[in-house]
C-alpha positions in Angstrom: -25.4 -26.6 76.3 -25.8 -30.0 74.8 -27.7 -29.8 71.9 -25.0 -30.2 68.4 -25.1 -27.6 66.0 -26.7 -29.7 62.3 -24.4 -29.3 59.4 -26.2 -27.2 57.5 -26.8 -24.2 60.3 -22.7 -25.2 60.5 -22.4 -23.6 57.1 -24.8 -20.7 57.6 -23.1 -20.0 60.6 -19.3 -19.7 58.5 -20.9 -17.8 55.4 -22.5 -15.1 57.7 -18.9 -15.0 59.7 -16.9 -14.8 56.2 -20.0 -12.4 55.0 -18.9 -9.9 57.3 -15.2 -9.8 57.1 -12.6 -12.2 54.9 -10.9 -14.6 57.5 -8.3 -17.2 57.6 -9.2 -20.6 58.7 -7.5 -20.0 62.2 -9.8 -16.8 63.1 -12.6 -17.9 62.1 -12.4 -21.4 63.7 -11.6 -19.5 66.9 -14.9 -17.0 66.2 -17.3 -20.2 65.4 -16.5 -21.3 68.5 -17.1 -18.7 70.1 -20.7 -19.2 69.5 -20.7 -23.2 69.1 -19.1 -25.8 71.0 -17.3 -27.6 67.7 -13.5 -28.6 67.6 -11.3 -26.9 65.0 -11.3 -30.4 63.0 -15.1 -29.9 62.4 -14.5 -26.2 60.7 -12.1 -27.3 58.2 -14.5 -29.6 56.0 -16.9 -27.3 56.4 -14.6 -24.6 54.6 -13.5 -27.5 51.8 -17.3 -28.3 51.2 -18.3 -24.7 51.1 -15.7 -24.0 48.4 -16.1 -27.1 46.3 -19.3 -25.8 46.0 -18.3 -22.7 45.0 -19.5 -20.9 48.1 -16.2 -19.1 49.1 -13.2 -18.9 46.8 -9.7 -18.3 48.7 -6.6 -16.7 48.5 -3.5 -16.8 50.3 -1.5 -14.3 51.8 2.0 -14.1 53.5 2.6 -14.0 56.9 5.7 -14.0 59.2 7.4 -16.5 56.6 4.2 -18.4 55.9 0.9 -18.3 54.1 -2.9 -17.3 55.9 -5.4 -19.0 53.2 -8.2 -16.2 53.8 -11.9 -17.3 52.6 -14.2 -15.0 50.9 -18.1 -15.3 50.0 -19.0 -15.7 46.6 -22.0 -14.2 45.2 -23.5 -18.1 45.0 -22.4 -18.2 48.4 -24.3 -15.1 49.3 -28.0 -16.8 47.8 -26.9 -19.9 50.0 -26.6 -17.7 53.3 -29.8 -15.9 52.6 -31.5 -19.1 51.7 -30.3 -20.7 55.5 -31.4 -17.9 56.9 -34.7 -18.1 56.0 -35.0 -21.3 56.6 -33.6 -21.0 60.1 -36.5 -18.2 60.8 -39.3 -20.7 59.6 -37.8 -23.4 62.0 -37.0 -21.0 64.6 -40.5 -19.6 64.7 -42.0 -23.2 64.7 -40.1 -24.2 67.5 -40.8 -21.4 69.3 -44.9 -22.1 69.2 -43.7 -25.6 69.8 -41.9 -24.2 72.6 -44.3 -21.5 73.7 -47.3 -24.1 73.8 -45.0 -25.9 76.9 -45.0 -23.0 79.5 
Protein backbone atom coordinates (compact mmCIF):
# COMPACT_ATOMS: atom_id res chain seq x y z
CA UNK A 1 0.00 0.00 0.00
CA UNK A 2 1.15 3.44 -0.67
CA UNK A 3 -0.61 5.70 1.24
CA UNK A 4 2.02 7.08 4.57
CA UNK A 5 0.82 6.65 7.82
CA UNK A 6 0.38 10.95 9.36
CA UNK A 7 2.30 11.51 12.44
CA UNK A 8 -0.29 11.79 14.65
CA UNK A 9 -2.14 8.16 13.86
CA UNK A 10 2.05 7.34 14.17
CA UNK A 11 1.58 8.02 17.83
CA UNK A 12 -1.77 6.49 18.40
CA UNK A 13 -0.52 3.60 16.74
CA UNK A 14 2.72 3.31 19.61
CA UNK A 15 0.52 4.37 22.69
CA UNK A 16 -2.07 1.53 21.89
CA UNK A 17 1.13 -0.96 21.20
CA UNK A 18 2.86 0.27 24.63
CA UNK A 19 -0.95 0.28 26.10
CA UNK A 20 -1.05 -3.26 25.86
CA UNK A 21 2.24 -4.52 27.01
CA UNK A 22 5.64 -2.38 28.14
CA UNK A 23 8.12 -2.78 25.19
CA UNK A 24 11.58 -1.87 24.34
CA UNK A 25 12.28 0.29 21.39
CA UNK A 26 13.48 -2.86 19.31
CA UNK A 27 10.02 -4.89 19.74
CA UNK A 28 7.98 -2.44 19.27
CA UNK A 29 9.65 -0.97 16.15
CA UNK A 30 9.52 -4.58 14.77
CA UNK A 31 5.48 -4.75 15.89
CA UNK A 32 4.70 -1.17 14.20
CA UNK A 33 5.90 -2.43 11.31
CA UNK A 34 4.15 -5.06 11.27
CA UNK A 35 1.12 -3.07 10.62
CA UNK A 36 2.91 0.10 8.75
CA UNK A 37 5.41 0.29 6.19
CA UNK A 38 7.90 2.93 8.38
CA UNK A 39 11.68 2.35 8.91
CA UNK A 40 12.99 1.88 12.36
CA UNK A 41 14.52 5.60 12.12
CA UNK A 42 10.86 6.94 11.97
CA UNK A 43 9.84 5.06 15.45
CA UNK A 44 12.53 6.47 17.46
CA UNK A 45 11.39 10.28 17.41
CA UNK A 46 8.18 9.23 17.74
CA UNK A 47 9.14 7.56 21.25
CA UNK A 48 11.42 10.90 22.19
CA UNK A 49 8.29 13.11 21.31
CA UNK A 50 5.88 10.98 23.07
CA UNK A 51 7.92 11.09 26.26
CA UNK A 52 8.95 14.72 26.24
CA UNK A 53 5.49 15.13 26.38
CA UNK A 54 5.06 13.09 29.11
CA UNK A 55 3.22 10.36 27.32
CA UNK A 56 5.36 7.33 28.18
CA UNK A 57 8.02 7.45 30.92
CA UNK A 58 10.88 4.71 30.59
CA UNK A 59 13.06 2.57 32.37
CA UNK A 60 15.89 0.47 31.60
CA UNK A 61 16.61 -2.96 32.23
CA UNK A 62 19.66 -5.34 31.86
CA UNK A 63 20.08 -7.59 29.28
CA UNK A 64 22.86 -10.06 28.16
CA UNK A 65 25.48 -7.26 29.38
CA UNK A 66 23.43 -4.35 28.11
CA UNK A 67 20.43 -2.20 28.85
CA UNK A 68 16.57 -2.68 26.97
CA UNK A 69 15.05 0.98 27.65
CA UNK A 70 11.30 -0.40 27.93
CA UNK A 71 8.45 2.40 27.42
CA UNK A 72 5.39 2.58 29.41
CA UNK A 73 2.03 4.69 29.09
CA UNK A 74 1.46 7.31 31.40
CA UNK A 75 -1.93 8.12 32.57
CA UNK A 76 -1.64 11.53 30.27
CA UNK A 77 -0.55 9.24 27.77
CA UNK A 78 -3.63 7.18 28.25
CA UNK A 79 -6.20 10.55 27.62
CA UNK A 80 -3.97 11.17 24.42
CA UNK A 81 -4.63 7.43 23.03
CA UNK A 82 -8.35 7.72 23.78
CA UNK A 83 -8.48 11.19 22.35
CA UNK A 84 -6.68 9.70 18.75
CA UNK A 85 -8.90 7.16 18.83
CA UNK A 86 -11.79 9.02 18.67
CA UNK A 87 -10.69 11.08 16.34
CA UNK A 88 -9.59 8.36 14.04
CA UNK A 89 -13.43 6.91 14.28
CA UNK A 90 -14.87 10.41 13.25
CA UNK A 91 -12.37 10.45 10.24
CA UNK A 92 -12.68 6.90 9.62
CA UNK A 93 -16.44 7.02 9.37
CA UNK A 94 -16.28 10.17 7.05
CA UNK A 95 -14.25 8.57 4.78
CA UNK A 96 -16.06 5.73 4.68
CA UNK A 97 -19.46 7.70 3.35
CA UNK A 98 -16.88 9.52 1.23
CA UNK A 99 -15.86 6.19 0.21
CA UNK A 100 -19.21 4.48 0.17
CA UNK A 101 -20.77 7.29 -2.06
CA UNK A 102 -18.03 5.95 -4.95
CA UNK A 103 -19.28 2.35 -5.43
Amino acid sequence: MSLQIQPRLLDGAVLCLINNDRLYGYTLSKQVQSYFDVSDSAIYPVLHRLKKKKFVITYDKPFEGRNRRYYQITDLGTNELQTITNEWWIFSDKVDQLMGEQK
